[in-house]
TIVO-2410 file (N, C-alpha, C; in nm, 3 decimals):
# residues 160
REC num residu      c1      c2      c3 atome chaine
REC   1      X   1.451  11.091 -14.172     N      A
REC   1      X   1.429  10.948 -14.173    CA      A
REC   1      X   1.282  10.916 -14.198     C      A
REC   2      X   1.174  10.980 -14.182     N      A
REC   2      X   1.024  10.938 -14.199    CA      A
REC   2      X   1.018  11.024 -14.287     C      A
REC   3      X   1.087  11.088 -14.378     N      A
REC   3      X   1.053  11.121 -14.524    CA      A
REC   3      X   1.086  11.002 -14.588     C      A
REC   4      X   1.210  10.908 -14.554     N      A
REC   4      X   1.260  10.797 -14.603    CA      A
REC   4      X   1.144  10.716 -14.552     C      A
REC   5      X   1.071  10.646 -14.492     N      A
REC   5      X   0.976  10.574 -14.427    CA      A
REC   5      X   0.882  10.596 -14.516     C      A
REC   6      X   0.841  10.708 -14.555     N      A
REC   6      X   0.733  10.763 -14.607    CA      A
REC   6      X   0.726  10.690 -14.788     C      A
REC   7      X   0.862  10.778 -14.785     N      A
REC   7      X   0.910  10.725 -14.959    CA      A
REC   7      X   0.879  10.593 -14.984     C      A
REC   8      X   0.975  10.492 -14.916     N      A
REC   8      X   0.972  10.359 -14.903    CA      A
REC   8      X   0.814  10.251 -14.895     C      A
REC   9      X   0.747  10.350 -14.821     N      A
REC   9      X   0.620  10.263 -14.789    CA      A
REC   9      X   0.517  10.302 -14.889     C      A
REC  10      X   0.528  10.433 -14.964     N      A
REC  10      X   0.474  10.450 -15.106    CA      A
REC  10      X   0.491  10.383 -15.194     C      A
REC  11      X   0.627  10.369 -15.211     N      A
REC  11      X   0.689  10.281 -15.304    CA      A
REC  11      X   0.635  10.188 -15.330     C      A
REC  12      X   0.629  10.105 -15.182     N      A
REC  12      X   0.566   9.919 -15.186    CA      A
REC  12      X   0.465   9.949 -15.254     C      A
REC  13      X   0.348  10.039 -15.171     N      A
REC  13      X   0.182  10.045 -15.181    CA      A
REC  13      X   0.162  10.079 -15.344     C      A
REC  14      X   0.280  10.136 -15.429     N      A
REC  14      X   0.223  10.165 -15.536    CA      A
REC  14      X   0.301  10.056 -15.642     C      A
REC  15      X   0.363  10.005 -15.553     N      A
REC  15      X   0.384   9.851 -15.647    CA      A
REC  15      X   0.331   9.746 -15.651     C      A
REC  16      X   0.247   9.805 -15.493     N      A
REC  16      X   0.178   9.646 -15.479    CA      A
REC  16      X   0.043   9.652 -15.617     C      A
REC  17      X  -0.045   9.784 -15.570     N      A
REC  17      X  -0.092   9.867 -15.660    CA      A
REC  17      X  -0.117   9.829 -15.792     C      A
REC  18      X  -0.021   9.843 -15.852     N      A
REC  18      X   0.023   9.790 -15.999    CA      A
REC  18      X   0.073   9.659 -16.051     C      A
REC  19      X   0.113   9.579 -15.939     N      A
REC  19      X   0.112   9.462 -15.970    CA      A
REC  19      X  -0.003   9.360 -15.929     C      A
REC  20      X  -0.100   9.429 -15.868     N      A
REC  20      X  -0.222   9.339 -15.863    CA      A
REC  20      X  -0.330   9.387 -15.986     C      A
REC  21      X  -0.269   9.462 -16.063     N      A
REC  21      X  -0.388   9.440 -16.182    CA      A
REC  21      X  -0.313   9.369 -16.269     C      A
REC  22      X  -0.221   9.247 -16.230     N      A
REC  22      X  -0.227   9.188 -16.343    CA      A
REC  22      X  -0.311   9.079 -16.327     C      A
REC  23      X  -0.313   8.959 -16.418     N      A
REC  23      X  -0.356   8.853 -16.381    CA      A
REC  23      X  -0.268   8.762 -16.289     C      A
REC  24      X  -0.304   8.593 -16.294     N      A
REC  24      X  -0.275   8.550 -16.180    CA      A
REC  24      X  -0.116   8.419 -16.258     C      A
REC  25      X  -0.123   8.528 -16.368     N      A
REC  25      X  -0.025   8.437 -16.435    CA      A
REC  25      X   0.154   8.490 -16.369     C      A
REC  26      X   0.247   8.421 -16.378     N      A
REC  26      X   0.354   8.439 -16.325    CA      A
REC  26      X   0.392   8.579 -16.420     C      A
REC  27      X   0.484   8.691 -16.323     N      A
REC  27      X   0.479   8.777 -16.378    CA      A
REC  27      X   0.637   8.834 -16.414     C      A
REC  28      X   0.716   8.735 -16.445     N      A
REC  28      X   0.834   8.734 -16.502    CA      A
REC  28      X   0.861   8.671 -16.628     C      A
REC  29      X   0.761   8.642 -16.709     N      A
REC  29      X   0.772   8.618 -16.822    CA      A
REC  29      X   0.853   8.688 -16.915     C      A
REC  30      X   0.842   8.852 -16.930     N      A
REC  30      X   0.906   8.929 -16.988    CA      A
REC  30      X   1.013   8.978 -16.938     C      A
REC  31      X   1.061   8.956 -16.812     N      A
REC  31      X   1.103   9.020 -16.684    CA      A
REC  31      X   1.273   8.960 -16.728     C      A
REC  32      X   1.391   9.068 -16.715     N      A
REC  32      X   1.535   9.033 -16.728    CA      A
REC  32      X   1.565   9.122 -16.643     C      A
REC  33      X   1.618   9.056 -16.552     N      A
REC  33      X   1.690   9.172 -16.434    CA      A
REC  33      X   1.814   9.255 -16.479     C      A
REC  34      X   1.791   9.369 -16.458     N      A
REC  34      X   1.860   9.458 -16.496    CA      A
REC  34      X   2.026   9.430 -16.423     C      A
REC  35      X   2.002   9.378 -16.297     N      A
REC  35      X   2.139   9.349 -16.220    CA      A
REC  35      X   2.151   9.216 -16.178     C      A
REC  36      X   2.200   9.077 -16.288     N      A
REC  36      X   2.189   8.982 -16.220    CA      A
REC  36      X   2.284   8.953 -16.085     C      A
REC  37      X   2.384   9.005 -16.050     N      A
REC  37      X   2.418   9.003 -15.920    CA      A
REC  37      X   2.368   8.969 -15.814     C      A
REC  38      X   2.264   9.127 -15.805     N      A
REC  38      X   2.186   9.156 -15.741    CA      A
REC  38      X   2.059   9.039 -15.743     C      A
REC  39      X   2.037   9.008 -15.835     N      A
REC  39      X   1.879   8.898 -15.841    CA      A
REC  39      X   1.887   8.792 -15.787     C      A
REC  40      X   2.043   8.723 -15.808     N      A
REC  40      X   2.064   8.570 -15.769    CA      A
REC  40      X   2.073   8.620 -15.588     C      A
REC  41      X   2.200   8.746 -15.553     N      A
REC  41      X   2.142   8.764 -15.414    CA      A
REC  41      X   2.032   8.782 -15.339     C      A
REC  42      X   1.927   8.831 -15.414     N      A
REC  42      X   1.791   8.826 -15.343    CA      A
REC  42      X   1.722   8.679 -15.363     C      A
REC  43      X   1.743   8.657 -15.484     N      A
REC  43      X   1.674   8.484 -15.475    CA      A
REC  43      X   1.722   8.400 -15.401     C      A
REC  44      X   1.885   8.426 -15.384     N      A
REC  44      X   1.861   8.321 -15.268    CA      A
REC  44      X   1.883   8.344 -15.142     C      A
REC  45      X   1.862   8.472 -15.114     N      A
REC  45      X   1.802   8.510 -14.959    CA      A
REC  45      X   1.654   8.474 -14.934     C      A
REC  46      X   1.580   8.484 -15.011     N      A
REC  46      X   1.438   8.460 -15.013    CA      A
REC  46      X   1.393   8.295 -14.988     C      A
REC  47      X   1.540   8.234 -15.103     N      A
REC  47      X   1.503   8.067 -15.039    CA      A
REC  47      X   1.573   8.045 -14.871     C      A
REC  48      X   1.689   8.138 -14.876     N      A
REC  48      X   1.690   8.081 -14.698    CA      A
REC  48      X   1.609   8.136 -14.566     C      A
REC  49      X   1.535   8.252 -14.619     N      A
REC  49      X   1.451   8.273 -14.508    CA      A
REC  49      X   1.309   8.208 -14.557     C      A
REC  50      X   1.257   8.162 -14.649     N      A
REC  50      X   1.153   8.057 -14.633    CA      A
REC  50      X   1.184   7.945 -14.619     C      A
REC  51      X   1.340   7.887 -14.608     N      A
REC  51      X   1.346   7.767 -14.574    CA      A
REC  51      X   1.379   7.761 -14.458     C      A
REC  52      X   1.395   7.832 -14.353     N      A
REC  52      X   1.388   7.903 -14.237    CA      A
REC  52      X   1.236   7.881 -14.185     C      A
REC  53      X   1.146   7.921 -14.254     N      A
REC  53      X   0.956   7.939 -14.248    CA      A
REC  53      X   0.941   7.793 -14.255     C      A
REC  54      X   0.946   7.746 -14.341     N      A
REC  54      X   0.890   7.647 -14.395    CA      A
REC  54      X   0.969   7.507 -14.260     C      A
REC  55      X   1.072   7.531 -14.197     N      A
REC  55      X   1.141   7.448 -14.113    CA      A
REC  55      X   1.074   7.487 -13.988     C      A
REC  56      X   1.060   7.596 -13.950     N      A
REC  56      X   1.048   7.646 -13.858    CA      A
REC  56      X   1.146   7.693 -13.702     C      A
REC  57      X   1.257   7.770 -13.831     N      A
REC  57      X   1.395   7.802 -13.759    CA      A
REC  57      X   1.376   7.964 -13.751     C      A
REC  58      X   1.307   7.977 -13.590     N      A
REC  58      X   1.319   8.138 -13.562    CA      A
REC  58      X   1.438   8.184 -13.542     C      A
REC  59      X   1.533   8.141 -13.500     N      A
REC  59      X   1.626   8.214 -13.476    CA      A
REC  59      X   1.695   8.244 -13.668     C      A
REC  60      X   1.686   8.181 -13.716     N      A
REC  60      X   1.731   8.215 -13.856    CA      A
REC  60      X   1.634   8.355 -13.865     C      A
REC  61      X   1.548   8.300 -13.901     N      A
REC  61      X   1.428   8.431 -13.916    CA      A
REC  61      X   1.457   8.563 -13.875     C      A
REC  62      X   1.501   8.544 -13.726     N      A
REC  62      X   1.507   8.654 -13.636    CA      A
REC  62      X   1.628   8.729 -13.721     C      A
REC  63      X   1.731   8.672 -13.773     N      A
REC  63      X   1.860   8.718 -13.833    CA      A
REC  63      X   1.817   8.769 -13.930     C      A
REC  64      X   1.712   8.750 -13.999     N      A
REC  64      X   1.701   8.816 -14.149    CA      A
REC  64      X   1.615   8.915 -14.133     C      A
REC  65      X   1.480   8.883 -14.058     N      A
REC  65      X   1.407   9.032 -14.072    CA      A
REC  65      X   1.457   9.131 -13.960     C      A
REC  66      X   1.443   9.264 -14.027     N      A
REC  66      X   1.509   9.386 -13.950    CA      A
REC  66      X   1.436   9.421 -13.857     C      A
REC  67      X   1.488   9.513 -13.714     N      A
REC  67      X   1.431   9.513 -13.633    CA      A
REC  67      X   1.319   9.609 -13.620     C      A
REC  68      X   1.349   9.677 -13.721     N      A
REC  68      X   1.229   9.797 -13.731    CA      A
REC  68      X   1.165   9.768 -13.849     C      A
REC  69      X   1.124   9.624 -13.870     N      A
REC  69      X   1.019   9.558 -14.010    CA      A
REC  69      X   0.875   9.628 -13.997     C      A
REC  70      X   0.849   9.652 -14.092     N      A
REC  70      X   0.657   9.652 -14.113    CA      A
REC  70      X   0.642   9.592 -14.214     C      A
REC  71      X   0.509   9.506 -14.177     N      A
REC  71      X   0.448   9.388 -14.239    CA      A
REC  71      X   0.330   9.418 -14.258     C      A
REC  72      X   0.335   9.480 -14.417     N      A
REC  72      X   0.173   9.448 -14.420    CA      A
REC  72      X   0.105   9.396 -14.501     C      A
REC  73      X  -0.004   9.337 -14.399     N      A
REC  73      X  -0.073   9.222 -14.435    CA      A
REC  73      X  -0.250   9.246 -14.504     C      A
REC  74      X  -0.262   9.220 -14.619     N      A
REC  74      X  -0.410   9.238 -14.669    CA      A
REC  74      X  -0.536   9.178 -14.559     C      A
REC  75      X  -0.476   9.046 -14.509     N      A
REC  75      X  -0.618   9.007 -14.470    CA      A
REC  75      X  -0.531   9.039 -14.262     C      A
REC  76      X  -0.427   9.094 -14.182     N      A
REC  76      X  -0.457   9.128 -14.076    CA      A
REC  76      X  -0.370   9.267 -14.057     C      A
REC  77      X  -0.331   9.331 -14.138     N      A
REC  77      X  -0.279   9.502 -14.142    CA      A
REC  77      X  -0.148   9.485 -14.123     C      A
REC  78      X  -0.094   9.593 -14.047     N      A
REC  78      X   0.025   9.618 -14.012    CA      A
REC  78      X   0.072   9.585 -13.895     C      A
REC  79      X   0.163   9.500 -13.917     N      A
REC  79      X   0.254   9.463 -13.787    CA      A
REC  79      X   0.396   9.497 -13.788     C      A
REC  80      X   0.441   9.603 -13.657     N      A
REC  80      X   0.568   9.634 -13.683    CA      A
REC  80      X   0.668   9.607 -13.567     C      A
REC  81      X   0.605   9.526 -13.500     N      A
REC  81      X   0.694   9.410 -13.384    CA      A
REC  81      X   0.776   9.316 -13.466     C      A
REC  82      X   0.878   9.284 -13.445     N      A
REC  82      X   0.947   9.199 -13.523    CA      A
REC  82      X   0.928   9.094 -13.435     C      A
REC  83      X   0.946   9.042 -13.282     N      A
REC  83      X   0.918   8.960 -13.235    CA      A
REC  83      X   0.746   8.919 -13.203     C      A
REC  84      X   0.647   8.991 -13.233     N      A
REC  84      X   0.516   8.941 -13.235    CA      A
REC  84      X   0.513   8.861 -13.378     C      A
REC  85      X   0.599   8.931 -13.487     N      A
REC  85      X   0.591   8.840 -13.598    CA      A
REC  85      X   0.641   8.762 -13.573     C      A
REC  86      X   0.765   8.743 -13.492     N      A
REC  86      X   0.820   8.584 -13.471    CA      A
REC  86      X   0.704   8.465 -13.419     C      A
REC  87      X   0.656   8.559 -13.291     N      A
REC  87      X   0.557   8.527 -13.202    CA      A
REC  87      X   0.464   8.460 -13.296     C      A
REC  88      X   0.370   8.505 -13.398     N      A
REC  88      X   0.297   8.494 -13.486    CA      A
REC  88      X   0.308   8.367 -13.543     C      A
REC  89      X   0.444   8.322 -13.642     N      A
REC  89      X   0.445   8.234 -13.691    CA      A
REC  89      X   0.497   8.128 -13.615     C      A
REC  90      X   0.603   8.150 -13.488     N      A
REC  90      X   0.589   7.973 -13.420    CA      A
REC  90      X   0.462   7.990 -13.394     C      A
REC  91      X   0.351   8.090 -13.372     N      A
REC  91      X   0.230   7.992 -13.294    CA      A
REC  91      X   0.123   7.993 -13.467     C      A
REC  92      X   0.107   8.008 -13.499     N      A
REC  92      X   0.031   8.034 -13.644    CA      A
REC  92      X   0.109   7.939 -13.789     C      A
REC  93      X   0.180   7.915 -13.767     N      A
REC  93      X   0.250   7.885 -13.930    CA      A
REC  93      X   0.359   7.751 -13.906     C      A
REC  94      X   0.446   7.726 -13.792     N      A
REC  94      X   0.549   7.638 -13.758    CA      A
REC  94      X   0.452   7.507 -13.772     C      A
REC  95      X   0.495   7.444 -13.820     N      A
REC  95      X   0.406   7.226 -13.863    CA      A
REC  95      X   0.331   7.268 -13.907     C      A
REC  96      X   0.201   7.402 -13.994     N      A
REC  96      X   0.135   7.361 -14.026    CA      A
REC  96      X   0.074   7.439 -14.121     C      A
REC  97      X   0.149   7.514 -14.184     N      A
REC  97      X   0.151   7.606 -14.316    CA      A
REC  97      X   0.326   7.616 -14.426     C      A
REC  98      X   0.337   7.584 -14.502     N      A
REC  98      X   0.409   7.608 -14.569    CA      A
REC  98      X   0.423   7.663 -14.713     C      A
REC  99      X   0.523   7.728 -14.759     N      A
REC  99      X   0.517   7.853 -14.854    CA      A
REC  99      X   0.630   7.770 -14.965     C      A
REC 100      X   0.531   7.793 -15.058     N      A
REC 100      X   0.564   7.743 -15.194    CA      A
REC 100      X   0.616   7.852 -15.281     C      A
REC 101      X   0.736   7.908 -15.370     N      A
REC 101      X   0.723   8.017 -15.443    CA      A
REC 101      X   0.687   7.974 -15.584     C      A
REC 102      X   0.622   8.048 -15.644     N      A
REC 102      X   0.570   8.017 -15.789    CA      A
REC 102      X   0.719   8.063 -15.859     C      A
REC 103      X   0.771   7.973 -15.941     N      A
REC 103      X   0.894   7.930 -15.998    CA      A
REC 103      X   0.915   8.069 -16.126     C      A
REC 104      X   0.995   8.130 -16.135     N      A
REC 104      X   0.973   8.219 -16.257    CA      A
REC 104      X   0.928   8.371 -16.238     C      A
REC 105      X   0.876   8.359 -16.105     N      A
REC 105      X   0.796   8.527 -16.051    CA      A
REC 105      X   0.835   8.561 -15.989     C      A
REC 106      X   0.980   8.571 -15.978     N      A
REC 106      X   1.053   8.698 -15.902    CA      A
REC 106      X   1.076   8.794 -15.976     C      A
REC 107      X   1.079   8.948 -15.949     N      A
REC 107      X   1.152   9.005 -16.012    CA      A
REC 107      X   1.225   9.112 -15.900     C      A
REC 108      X   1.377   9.160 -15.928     N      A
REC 108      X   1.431   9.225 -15.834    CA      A
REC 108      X   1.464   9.348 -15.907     C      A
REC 109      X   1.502   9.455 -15.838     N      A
REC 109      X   1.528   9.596 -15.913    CA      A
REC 109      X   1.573   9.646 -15.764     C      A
REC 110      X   1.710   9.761 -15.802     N      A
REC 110      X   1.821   9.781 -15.760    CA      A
REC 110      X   1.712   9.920 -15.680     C      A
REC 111      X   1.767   9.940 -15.519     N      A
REC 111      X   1.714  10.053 -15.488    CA      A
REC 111      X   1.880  10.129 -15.438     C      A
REC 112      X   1.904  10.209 -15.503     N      A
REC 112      X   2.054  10.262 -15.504    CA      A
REC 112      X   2.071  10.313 -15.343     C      A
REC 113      X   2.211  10.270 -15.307     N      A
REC 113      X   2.234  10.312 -15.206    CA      A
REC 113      X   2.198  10.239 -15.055     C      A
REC 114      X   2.035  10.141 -15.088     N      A
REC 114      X   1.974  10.146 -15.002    CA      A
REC 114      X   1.960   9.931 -15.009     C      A
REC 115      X   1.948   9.944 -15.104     N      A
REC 115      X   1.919   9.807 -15.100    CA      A
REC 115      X   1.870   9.724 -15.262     C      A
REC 116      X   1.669   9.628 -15.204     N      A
REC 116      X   1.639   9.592 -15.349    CA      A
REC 116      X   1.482   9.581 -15.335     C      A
REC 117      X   1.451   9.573 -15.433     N      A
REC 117      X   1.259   9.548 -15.428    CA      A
REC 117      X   1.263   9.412 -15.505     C      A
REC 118      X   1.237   9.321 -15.402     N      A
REC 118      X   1.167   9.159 -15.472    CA      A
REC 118      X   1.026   9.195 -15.490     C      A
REC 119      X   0.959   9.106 -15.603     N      A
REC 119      X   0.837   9.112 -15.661    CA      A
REC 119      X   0.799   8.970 -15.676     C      A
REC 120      X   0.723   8.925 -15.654     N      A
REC 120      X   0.699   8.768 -15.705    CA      A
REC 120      X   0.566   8.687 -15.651     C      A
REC 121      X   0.554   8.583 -15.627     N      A
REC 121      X   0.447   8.513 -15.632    CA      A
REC 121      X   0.450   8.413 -15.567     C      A
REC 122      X   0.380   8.374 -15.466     N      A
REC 122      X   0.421   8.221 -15.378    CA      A
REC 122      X   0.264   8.155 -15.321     C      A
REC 123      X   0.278   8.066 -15.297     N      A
REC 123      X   0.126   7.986 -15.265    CA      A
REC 123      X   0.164   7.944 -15.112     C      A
REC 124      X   0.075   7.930 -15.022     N      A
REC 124      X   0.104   7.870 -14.906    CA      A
REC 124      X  -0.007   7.775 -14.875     C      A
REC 125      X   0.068   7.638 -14.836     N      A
REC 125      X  -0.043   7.544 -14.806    CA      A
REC 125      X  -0.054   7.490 -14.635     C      A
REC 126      X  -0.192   7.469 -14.640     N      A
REC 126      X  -0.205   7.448 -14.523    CA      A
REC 126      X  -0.186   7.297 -14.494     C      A
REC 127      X  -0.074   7.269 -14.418     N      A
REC 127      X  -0.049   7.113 -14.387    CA      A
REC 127      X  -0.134   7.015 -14.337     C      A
REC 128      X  -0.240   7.074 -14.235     N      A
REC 128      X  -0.332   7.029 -14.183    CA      A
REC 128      X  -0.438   6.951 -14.286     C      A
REC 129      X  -0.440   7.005 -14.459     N      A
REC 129      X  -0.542   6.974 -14.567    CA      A
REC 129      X  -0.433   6.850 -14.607     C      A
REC 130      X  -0.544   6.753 -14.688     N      A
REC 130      X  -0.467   6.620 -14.771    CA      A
REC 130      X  -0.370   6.687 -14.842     C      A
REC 131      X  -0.272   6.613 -14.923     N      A
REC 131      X  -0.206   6.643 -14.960    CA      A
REC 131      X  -0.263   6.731 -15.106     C      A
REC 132      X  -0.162   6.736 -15.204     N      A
REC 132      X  -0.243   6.829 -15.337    CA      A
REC 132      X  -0.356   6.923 -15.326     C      A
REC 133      X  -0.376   6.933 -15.202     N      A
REC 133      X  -0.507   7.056 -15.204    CA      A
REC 133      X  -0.493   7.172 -15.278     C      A
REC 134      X  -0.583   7.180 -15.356     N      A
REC 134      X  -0.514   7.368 -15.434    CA      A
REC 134      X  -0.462   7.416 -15.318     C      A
REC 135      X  -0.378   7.575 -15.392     N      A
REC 135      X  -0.372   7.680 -15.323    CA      A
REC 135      X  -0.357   7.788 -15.430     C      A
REC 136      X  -0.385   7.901 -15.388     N      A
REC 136      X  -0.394   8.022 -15.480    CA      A
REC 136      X  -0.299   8.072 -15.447     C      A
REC 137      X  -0.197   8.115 -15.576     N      A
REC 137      X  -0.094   8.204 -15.573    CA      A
REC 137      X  -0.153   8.364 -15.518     C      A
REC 138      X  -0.069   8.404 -15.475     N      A
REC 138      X  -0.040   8.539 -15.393    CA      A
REC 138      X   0.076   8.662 -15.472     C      A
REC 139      X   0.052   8.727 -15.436     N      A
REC 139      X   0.166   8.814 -15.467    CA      A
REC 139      X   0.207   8.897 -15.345     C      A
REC 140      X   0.313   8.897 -15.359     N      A
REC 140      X   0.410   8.979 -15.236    CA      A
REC 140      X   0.523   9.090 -15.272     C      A
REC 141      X   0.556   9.155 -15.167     N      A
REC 141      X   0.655   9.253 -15.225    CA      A
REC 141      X   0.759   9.263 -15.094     C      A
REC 142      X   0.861   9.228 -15.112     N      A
REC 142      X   0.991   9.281 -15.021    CA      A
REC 142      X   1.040   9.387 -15.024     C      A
REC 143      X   1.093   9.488 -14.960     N      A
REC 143      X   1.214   9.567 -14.960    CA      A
REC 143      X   1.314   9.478 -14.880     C      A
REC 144      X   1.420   9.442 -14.924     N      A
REC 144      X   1.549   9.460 -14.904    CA      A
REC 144      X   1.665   9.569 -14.867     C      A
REC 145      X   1.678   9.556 -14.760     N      A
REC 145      X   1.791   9.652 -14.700    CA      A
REC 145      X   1.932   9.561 -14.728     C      A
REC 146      X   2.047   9.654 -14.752     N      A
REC 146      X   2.160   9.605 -14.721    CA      A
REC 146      X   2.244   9.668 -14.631     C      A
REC 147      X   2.286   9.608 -14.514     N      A
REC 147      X   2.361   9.733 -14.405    CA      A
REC 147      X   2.461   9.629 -14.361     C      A
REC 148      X   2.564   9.693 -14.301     N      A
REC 148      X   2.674   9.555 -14.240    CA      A
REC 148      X   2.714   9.483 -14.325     C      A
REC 149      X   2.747   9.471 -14.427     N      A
REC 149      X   2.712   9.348 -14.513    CA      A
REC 149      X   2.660   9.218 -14.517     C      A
REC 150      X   2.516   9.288 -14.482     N      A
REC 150      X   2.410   9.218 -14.398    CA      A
REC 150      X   2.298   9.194 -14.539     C      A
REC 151      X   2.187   9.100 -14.616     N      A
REC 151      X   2.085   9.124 -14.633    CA      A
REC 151      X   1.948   9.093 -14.510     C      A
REC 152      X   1.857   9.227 -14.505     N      A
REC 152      X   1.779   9.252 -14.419    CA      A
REC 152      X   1.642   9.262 -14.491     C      A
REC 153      X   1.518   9.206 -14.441     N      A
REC 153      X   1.394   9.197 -14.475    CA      A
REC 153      X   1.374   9.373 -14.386     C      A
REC 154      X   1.309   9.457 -14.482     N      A
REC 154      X   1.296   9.576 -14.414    CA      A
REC 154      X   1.111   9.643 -14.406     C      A
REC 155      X   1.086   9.558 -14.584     N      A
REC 155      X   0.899   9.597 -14.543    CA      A
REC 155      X   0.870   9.483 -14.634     C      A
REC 156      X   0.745   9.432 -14.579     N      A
REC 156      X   0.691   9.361 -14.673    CA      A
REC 156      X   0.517   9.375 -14.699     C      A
REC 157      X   0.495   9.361 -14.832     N      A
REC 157      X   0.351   9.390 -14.855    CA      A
REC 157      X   0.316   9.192 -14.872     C      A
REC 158      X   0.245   9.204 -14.832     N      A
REC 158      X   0.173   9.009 -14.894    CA      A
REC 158      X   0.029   9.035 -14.944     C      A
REC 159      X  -0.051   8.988 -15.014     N      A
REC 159      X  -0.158   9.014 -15.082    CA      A
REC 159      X  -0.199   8.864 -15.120     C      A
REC 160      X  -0.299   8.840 -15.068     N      A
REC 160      X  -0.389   8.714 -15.093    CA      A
REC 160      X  -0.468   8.728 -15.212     C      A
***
């Protein structure tokens, strides 16, 4: 199982890796999912657990990310409490940050057996600023687990 851990968390780091030398342009331009099935199920798991974020419905949350998640974060590392991340965003993010996805920059690809890798791009604004305040797109990376016939948030990379 921590050869699988191992694999998996390479994986992200060398996708995250390679998808931050691109520019800051959406990065599905060329991008046709190999399994649309699979893409529309991750896209719209991704809109109900940020519309979950963006509401500020933990118990949804709690249902989607897995209990043995690692989160890692560029600007505060690795967090692999699933309830400190809960913890985290009602006290950090609930009324007063919300997550925008940049329209067009997903991309998903099939991890056999195991699940999926989302790729894409989202801005988060801080509610507290006037309205229209910039924000700088981000790039992020999911693994997707599928177990139970369950979709499960299993690692995530975020990159400011």
């Amino acid at each position: 199982m921590k050869i699988l851990q191992f694999f998996f968390l390479s994986l992200s780091l060398s996708i995250g890796f390679i998808s931050s030398c691109y520019t800051q342009t959406p990065i599905a331009k060329t991008y046709v999912p190999e399994d649309p099935e699979l893409y529309n199920a991750i896209v719209k798991m991704d809109s109900i657990f940020f519309d979950a974020y963006n509401n500020c419905n933990i118990d949804k949350q709690a249902s989607i990310l897995a209990d043995d998640i690692e989160f890692y974060h560029d600007q505060s590392g690795l967090s692999t409490s699933k309830q400190d991340i809960l913890d985290a965003t009602k006290r950090n993010i609930c009324g007063k940050v919300t997550r925008e996805l940049v329209k067009g920059s997903i991309q998903v690809y099939p991890l056999k057996g195991f699940g999926a890798v989302e790729m894409g791009m989202h801005k988060f604004h801080n509610n507290q600023e006037p309205a229209n305040t910039p924000s700088k797109a981000s790039k992020f990376i999911v693994i997707w687990k599928f177990q139970n016939d369950n979709w499960q948030i299993f690692r995530v990379v975020s990159l400011h």
